[in-house]
N, C-alpha and C positions, 0 to 999 in steps of 0.2 A: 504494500500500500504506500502510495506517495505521503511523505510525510507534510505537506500541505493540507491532506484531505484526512488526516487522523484527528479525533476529537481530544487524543490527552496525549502525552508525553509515554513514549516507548524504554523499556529498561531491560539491558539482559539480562535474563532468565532462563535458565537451562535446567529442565525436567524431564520426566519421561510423560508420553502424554499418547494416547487411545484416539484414533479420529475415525467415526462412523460417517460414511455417506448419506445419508438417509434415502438415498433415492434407490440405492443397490443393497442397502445393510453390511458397506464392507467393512471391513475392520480393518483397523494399517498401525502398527505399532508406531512409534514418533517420538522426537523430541521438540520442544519447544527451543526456538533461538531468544526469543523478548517476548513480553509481557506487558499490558499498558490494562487500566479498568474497562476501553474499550474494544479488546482484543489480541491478537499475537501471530507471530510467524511459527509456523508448524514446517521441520524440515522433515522432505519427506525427497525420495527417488523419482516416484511416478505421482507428484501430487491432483486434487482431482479439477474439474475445471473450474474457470472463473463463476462464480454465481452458485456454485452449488452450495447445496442446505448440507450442515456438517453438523455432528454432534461431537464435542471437543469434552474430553477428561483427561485435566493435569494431576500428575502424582507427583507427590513431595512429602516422602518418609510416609508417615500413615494419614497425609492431611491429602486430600483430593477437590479439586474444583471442575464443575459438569457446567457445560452452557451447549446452547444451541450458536450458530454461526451460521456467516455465511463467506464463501470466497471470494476477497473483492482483486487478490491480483495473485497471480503464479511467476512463478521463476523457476520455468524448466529445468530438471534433474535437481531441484534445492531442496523448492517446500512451496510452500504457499500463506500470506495474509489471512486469515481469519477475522471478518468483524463479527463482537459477539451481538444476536438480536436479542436472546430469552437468557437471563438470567436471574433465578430464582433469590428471594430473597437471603435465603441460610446460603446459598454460595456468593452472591456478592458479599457477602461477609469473612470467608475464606479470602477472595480476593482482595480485598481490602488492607485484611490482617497481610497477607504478602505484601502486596505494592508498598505498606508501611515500613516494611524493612527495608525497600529498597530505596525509598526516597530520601 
């Protein structure tokens, strides 16, 4: 995602992180490059297209954060941009408790 069009400030963050398609149900193991309250880069080989509805789960030690996304840009054989759309109140709060350490 161009950092003109992101709504917060991006930090690295390196996790291990689950990414469902929802359109196929595929499962892709991953790690996360950064991390911002509005989303994250997911490195992946064969990331999925632009636009597609993702279901994202970061692991960190035994704390985990689930959100719905969607993919706003790809970088061939990397990863892909993640904006998150649906994120539940008890995980924006995981989220939050991270981003605080990072800031």
């Amino acid at each position: 995602m161009r950092s003109d069009r992101r709504r917060a400030p991006r930090y690295p963050w390196i996790a291990d992180a689950e990414v469902t398609e929802t359109a196929f149900r595929t499962r892709l193991r991953a790690q996360t490059r950064d991390l911002s309250i509005g989303g994250c880069f997911v490195n992946l080989h064969n990331p999925s297209l632009e636009g597609a509805e993702v279901a994202v789960t970061i692991s960190l030690g035994r704390t985990t954060f689930t959100a719905v996304g969607t993919v706003v840009s790809v970088v061939p054989n990397m990863g892909m941009d993640v904006a998150f759309r649906t994120v539940e109140p008890s995980q924006s709060a995981v989220l939050q408790e991270w981003l605080a350490g990072l800031c």
